[in-house]
VOZA-901072 format. One record per residue (C-alpha): x, y, z negated; residue number from 1; residue in three letters. Coordinates in steps of 0.05 Angstrom, whole numbers, padded with zeros to 5 digits, always signed. Layout:
BEGIN
> X;Y;Z;k;r
> X;Y;Z;NUM;ala
...
# end
This chain:
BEGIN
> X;Y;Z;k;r
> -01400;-01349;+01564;1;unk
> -01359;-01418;+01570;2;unk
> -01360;-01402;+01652;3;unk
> -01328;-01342;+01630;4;unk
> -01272;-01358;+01584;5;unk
> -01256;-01416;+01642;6;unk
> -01250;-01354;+01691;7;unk
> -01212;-01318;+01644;8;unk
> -01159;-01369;+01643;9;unk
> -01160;-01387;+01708;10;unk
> -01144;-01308;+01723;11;unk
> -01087;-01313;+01676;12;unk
> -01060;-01362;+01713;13;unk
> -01057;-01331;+01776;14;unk
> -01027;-01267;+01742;15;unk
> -00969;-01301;+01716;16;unk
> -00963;-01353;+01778;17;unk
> -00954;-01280;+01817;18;unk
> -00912;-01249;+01759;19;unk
> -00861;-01314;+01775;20;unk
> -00856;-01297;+01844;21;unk
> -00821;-01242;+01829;22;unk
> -00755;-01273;+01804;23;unk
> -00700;-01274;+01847;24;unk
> -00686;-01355;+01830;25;unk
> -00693;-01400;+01880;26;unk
> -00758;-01434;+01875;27;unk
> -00773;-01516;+01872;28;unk
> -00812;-01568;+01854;29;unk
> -00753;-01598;+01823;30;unk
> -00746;-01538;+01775;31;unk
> -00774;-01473;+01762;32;unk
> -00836;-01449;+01821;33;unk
> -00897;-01430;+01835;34;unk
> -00946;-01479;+01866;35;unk
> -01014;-01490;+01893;36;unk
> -01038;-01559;+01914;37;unk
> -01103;-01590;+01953;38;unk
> -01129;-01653;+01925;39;unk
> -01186;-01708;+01920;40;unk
> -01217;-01730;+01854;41;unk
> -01263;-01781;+01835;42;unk
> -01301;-01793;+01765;43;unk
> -01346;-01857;+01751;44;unk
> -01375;-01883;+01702;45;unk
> -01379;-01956;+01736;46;unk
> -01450;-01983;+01739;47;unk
> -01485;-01916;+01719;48;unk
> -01452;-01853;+01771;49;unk
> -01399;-01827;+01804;50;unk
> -01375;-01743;+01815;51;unk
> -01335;-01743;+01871;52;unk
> -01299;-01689;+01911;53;unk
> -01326;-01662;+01979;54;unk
> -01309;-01617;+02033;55;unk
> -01260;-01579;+02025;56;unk
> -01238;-01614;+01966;57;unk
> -01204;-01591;+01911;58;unk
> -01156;-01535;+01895;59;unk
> -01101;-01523;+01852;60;unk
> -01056;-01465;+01827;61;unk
> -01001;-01468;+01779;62;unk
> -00926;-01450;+01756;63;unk
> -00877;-01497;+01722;64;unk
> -00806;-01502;+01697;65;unk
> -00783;-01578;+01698;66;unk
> -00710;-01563;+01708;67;unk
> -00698;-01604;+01639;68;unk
> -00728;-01653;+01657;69;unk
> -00709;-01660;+01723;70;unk
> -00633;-01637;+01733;71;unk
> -00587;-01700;+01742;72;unk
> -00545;-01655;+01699;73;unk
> -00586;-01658;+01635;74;unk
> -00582;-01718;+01588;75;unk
> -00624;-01687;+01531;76;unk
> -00631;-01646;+01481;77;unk
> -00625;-01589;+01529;78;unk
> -00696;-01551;+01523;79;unk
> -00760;-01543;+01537;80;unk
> -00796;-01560;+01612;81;unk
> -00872;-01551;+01622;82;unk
> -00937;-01542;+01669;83;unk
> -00993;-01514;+01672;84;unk
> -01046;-01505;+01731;85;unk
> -01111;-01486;+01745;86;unk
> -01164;-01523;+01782;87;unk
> -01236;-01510;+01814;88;unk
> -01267;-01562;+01863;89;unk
> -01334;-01576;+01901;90;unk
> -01361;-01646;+01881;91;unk
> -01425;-01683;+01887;92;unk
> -01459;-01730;+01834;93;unk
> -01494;-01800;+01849;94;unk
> -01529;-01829;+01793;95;unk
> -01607;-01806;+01788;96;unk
> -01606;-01780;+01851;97;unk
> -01550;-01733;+01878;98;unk
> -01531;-01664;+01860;99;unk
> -01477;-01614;+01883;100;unk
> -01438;-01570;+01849;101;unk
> -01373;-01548;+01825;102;unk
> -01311;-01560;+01763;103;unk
> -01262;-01519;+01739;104;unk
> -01201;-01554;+01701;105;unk
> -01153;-01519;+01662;106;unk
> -01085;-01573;+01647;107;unk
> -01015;-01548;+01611;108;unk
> -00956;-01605;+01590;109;unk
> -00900;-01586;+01551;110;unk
> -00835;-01639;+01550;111;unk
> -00778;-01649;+01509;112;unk
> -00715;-01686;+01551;113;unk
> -00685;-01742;+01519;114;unk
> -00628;-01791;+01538;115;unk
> -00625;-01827;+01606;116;unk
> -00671;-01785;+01639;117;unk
> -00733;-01800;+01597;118;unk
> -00783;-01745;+01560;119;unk
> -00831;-01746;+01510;120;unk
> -00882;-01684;+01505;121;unk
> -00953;-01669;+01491;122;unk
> -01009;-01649;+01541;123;unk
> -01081;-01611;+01532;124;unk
> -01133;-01618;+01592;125;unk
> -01201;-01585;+01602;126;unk
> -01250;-01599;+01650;127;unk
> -01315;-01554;+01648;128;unk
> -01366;-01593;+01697;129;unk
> -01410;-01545;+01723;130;unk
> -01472;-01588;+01732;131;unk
> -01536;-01545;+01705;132;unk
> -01585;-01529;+01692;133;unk
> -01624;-01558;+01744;134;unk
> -01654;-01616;+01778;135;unk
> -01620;-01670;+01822;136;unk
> -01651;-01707;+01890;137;unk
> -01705;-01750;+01849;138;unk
> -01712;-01682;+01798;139;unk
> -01675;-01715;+01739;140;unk
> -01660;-01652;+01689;141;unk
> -01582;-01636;+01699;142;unk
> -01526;-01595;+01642;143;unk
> -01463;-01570;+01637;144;unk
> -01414;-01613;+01618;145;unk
> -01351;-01595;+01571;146;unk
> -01284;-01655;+01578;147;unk
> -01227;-01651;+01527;148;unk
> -01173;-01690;+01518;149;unk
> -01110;-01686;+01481;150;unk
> -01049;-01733;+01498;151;unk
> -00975;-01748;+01490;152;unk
> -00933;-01755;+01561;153;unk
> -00876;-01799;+01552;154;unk
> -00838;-01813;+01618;155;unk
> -00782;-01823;+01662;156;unk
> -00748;-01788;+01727;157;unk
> -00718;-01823;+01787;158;unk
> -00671;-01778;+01807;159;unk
> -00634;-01801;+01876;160;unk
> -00571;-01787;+01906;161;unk
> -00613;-01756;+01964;162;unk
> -00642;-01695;+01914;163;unk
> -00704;-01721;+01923;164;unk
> -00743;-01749;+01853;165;unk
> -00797;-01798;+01827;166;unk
> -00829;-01776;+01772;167;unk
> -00862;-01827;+01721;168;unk
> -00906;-01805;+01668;169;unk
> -00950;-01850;+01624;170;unk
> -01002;-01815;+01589;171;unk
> -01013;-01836;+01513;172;unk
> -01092;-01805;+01494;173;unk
> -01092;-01779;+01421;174;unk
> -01164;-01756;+01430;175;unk
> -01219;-01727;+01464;176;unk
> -01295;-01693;+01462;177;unk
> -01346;-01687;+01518;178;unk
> -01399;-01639;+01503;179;unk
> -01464;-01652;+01542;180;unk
> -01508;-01578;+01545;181;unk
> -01567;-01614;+01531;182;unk
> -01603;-01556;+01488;183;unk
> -01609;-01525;+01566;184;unk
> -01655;-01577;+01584;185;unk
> -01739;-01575;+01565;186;unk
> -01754;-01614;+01511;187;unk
> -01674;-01612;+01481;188;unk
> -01654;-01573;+01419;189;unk
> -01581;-01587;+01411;190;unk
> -01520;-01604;+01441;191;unk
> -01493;-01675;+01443;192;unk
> -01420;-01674;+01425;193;unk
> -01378;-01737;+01429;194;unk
> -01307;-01760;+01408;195;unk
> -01268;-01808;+01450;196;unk
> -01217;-01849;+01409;197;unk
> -01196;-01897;+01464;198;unk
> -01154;-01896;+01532;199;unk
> -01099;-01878;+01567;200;unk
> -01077;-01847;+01637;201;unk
> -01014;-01845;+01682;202;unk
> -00981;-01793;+01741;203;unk
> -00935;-01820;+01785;204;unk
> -00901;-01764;+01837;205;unk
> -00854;-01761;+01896;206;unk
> -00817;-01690;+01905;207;unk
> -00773;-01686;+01974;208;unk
> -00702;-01669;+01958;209;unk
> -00711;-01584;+01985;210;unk
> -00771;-01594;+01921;211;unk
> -00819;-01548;+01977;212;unk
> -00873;-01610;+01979;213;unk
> -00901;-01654;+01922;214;unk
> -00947;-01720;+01938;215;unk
> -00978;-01735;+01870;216;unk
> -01027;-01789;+01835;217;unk
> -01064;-01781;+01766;218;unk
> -01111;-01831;+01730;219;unk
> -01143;-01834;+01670;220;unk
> -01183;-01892;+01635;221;unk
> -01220;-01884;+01566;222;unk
> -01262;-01928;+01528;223;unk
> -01335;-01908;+01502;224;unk
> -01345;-01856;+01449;225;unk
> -01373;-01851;+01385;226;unk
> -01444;-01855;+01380;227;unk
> -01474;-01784;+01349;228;unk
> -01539;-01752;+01339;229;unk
> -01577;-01701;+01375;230;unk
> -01648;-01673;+01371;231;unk
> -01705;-01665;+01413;232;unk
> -01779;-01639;+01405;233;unk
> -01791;-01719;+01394;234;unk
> -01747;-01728;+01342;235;unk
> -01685;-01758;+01329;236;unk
> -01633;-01788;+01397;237;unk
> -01567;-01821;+01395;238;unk
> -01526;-01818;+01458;239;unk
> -01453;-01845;+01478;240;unk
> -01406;-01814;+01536;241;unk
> -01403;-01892;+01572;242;unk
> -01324;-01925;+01589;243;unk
> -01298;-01882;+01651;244;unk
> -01242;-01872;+01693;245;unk
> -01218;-01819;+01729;246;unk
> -01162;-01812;+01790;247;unk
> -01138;-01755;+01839;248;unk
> -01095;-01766;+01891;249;unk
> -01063;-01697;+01924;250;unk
> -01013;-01657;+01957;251;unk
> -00973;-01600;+01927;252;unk
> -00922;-01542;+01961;253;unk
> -00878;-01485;+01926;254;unk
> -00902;-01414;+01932;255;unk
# end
């Protein structure tokens, strides 16, 4: 069921990246396009495991309208720019043992121009980590995994004479959950669901001046969560989703 609503929108995606295409604008990265992107991730929690990306990496698909944000023309106050993409990847885990498998990350910013070439905005990403049931190298019990965070952009654009622009974008976290499937392992009855109070992330961007070509770099860092409750045919267990961070580093091109 959660692997198919993540489809779902991932199809939705598509459909309205090709319903873009159809315009008769001229597309770029600087403004309004369609986009697709290849890129490396990494995930660790340091001391504990790492999910990193493998061959062929990772994949995006998206369509935006930063031409608010972006046009040398616009001091603020002039409407809305956004973003929104679609991600699926082939990573493998290193912890208790090593496992392969495979993500799917749904990400959408909307910002609001304001003077001197600054924005403010907010931004909702999901990450469904498609890492059970099953067993890793050294047959430690794997589960899904469900990332959510909620966050406020607030940046700034270089725009140079050339046409060419820097983009960036500091990422302030409101909140998030991770949901760890654990009622899909033996001997687990319920899910362990954790809010994450704590952390912050940054994207920094070069787009050439024709805006066909986009080098980009995310990362986020957040604290650990809360501490809840789950249950198992034992009894009672607490668990915490440990301190993390998070970076991809990629390349992006116009449709």
């Amino acid at each position: 069921m959660r692997l198919s609503l993540v489809t779902a929108c991932m199809s939705i995606l598509i459909c309205a990246a090709a319903n873009a295409l159809d315009t008769k604008e001229v597309k770029s990265l600087n403004g309004k396009t369609t986009f697709y992107d290849w890129h490396y991730s990494s995930y660790e929690e340091p001391g504990l495991m790492t999910v990193k990306s493998r061959f062929p990496l990772s994949f995006s698909l998206g369509v935006r309208d930063e031409t608010n944000i972006r046009n040398p023309n616009v001091s603020g106050g002039q409407g809305i720019s956004w973003n929104i993409e679609g991600s699926y990847g082939l990573v493998k885990y290193d912890g208790s043992g090593t496992h392969n498998h495979d993500y799917y990350k749904l990400l959408a910013e909307g910002y609001y121009p304001i003077p001197g070439a600054f924005f403010a905005g907010i931004g909702y990403r999901r990450l469904f980590d498609n890492f059970g049931p099953g067993r890793t190298s050294t047959s430690a019990g794997t589960y899904d995994r469900l990332s959510i965070y909620l966050y406020a952009p607030l940046g700034y654009n270089v725009r140079n004479d050339d046409g060419s622009n820097i983009k960036l974008q500091y990422n302030y976290f409101i909140r998030g959950q991770q949901t760890s499937y654990l009622s899909k392992v033996p001997g687990y009855l319920t899910d362990l669901v954790n809010d994450q109070k704590k952390g912050f992330g940054f994207d920094v961007s070069y787009t050439n001046p024709e805006g066909s070509w986009e080098t980009y770099y995310r990362y986020w860092s957040i604290e650990d969560s809360e501490i809840p409750s789950g249950v198992t045919i034992a009894g009672t267990i607490y668990g915490y989703e440990p301190k993390n961070k998070t970076f991809e580093i990629g390349l992006r091109y116009r449709l």
